[in-house]
C-alpha positions as CSV (number, residue, x, y, z in Angstrom):
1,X,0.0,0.0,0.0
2,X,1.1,3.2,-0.3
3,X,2.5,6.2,1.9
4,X,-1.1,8.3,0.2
5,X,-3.4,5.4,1.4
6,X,-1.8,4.6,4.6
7,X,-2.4,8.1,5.8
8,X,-6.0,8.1,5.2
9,X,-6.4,4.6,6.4
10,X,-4.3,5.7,9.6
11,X,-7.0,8.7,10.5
12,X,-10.1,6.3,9.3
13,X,-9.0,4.2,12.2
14,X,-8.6,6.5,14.6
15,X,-11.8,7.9,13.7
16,X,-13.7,4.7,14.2
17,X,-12.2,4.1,17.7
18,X,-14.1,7.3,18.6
19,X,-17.0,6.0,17.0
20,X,-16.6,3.1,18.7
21,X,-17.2,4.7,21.8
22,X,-20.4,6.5,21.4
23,X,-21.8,4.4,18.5
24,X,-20.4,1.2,17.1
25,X,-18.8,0.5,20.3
26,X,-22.4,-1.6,20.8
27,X,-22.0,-5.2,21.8
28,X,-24.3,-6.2,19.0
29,X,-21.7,-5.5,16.2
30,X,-19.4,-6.9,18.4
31,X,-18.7,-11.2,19.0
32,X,-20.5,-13.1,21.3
33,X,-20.0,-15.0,24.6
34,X,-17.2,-18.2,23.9
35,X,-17.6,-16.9,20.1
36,X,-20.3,-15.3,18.1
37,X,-17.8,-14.8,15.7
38,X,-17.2,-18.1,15.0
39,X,-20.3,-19.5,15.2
40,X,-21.0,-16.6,12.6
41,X,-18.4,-17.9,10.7
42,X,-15.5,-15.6,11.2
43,X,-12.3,-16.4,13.1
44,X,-12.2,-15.3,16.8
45,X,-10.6,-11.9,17.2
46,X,-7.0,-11.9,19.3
47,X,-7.5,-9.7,22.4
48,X,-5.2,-8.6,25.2
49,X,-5.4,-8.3,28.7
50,X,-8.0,-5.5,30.1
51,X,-10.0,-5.8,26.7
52,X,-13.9,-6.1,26.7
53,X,-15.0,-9.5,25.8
54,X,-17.0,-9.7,22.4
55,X,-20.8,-9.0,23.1
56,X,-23.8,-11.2,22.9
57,X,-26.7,-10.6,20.6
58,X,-30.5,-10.9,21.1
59,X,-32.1,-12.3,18.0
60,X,-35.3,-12.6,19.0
61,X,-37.1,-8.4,18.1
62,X,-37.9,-10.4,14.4
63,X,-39.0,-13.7,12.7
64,X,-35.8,-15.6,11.1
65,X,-35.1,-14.6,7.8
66,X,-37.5,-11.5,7.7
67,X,-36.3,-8.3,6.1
68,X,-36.0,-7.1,9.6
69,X,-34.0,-9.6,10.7
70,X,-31.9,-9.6,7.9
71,X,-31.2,-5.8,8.4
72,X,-30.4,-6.1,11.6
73,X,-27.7,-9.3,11.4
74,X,-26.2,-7.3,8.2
75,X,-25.6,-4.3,10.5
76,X,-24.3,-6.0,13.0
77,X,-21.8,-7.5,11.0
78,X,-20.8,-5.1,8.7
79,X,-19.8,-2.6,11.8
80,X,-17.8,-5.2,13.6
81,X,-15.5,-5.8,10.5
82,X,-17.1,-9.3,9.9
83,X,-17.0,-8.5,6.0
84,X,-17.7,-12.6,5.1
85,X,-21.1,-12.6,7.6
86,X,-22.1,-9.0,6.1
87,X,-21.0,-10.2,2.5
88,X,-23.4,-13.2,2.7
89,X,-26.5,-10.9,3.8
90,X,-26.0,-8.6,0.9
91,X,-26.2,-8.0,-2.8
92,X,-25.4,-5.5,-6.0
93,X,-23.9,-2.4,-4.4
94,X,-23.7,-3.5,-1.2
95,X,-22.1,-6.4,-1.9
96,X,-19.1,-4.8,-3.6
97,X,-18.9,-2.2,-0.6
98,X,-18.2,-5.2,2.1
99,X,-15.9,-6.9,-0.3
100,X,-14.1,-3.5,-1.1
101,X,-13.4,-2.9,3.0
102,X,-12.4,-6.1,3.7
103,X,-9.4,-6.6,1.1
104,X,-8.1,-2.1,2.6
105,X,-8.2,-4.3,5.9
106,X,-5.9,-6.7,4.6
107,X,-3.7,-4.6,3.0
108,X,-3.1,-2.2,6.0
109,X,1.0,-2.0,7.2
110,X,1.6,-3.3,10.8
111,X,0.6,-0.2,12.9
112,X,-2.2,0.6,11.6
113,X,-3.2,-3.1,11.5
114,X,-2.6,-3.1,15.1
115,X,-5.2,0.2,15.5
116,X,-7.7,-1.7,13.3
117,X,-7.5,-4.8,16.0
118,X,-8.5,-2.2,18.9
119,X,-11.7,-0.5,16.7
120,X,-12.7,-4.1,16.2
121,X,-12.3,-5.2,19.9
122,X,-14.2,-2.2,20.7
123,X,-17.0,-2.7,18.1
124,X,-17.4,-6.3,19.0
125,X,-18.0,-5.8,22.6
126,X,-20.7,-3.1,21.5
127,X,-24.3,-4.7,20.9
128,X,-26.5,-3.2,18.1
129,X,-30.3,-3.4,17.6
130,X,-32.3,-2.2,14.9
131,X,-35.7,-0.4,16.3
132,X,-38.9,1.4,15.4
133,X,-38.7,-0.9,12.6
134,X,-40.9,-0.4,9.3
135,X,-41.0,-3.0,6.1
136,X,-42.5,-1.1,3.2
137,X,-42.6,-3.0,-0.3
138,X,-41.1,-2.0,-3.2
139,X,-42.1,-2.4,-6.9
140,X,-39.4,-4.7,-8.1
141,X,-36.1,-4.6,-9.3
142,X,-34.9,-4.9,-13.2
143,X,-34.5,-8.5,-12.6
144,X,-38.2,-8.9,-11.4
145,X,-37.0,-9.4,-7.6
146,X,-38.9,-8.8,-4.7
147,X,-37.9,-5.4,-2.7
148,X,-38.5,-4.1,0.6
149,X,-37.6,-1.3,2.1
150,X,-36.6,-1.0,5.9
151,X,-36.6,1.8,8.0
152,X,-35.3,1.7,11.4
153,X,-33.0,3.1,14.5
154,X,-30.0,1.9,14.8
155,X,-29.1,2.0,18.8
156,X,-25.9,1.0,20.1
157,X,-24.3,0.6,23.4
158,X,-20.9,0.1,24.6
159,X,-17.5,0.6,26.6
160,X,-15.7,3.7,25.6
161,X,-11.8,2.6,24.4
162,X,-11.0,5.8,26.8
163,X,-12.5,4.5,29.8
164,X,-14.4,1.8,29.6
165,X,-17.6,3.5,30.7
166,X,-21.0,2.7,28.9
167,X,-21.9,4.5,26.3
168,X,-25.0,5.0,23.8
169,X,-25.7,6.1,20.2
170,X,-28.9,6.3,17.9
171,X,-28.9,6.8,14.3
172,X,-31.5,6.6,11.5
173,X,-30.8,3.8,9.0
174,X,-32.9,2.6,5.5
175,X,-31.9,-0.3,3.6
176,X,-33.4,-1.5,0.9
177,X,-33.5,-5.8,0.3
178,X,-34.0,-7.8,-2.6
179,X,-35.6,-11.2,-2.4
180,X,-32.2,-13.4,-4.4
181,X,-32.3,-17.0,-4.0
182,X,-35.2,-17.0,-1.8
183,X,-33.4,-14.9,0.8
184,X,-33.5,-11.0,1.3
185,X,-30.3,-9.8,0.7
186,X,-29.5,-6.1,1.5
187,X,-28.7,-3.9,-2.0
188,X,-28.3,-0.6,-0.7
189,X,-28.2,1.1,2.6
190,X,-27.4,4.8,4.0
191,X,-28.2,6.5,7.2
192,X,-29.4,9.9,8.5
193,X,-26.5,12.7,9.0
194,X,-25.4,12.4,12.6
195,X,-27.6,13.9,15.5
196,X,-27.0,17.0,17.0
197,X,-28.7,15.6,20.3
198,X,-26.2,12.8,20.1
199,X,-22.9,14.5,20.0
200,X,-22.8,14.3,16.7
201,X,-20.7,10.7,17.1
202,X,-21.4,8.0,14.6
């Protein structure tokens, strides 16, 4: 990689371990009790002494496999870094956004490699859960696939990376799914601007 990227990479980091702490630092984007993560399918994440263990999830706000559901587990991942779980629950532009972040984080140079452990640690002790929830359907897409739209608040609590205290976020998010294989798969998502009544930390 070089010197221009790292730089950029470097402060992206950084950035994200103060997000961590007011937002992503949720225990939903972050792994579970022996291992969410690898019962998700990802490796378990090295941590050192004085870390926060990963967190564990409640799956049980929405029926399995509802657009809801899916939303929420795609969230979840994709903010804790676990690019292969978020990869799976996606499609079309979102697809190529998980697999564009995970092969930066494999091409990162030591030290910031070693910042990108600590945002993860951080986000995987964080839980995440998708509220005030609304499904609205879509006409379908180009390829005749079923769409819904969700519509929800994204809350997350966690332990700040400064002091471990708890900490608590809200953001707006919409995602839109399309019904591929006979699964809902998220195709594109954005979220509100930051909240002024939040500190303004996503």
């Amino acid at each position: 990689m070089s010197g221009a990227r790292t730089v950029p990479l470097a402060i992206a980091g950084v950035s994200l371990v103060v997000a961590v702490g007011a937002v992503l630092v949720l225990t939903r984007p972050g792994s579970a009790p022996p291992s969410l993560a690898a019962a998700q399918g990802e490796a378990p994440l090295p941590r050192n002494a004085g870390e926060p263990p990963p967190a564990v999830d409640d799956d049980h706000a929405f029926a399995p496999g509802s657009p809801g559901a899916v939303s929420e587990r795609f969230l979840r991942s994709f903010w804790r870094a676990h690019y292969d779980d978020a990869a799976a629950l996606a499609a079309d532009d979102t697809l190529a956004r998980c697999r564009r972040d995970q092969r930066a984080a494999t091409e990162l140079p030591p030290d910031a490699a070693e910042l990108y452990r600590r945002v993860r640690v951080y986000r995987e002790a964080s839980r995440y859960r998708l509220e005030r929830v609304t499904v609205e359907e879509l006409p379908p897409d180009a390829q005749g696939s079923a769409r819904r739209r969700v519509t929800g608040e994204a809350h997350a609590t966690g332990p700040s990376p400064d002091d471990q205290r708890m900490v608590e976020s809200r953001r707006g998010q919409q995602l839109v799914l399309v019904l591929r294989g006979g699964a809902w798969r998220v195709a594109e998502w954005t979220a509100t601007p930051a909240s002024a009544a939040d500190g303004g930390a996503r």
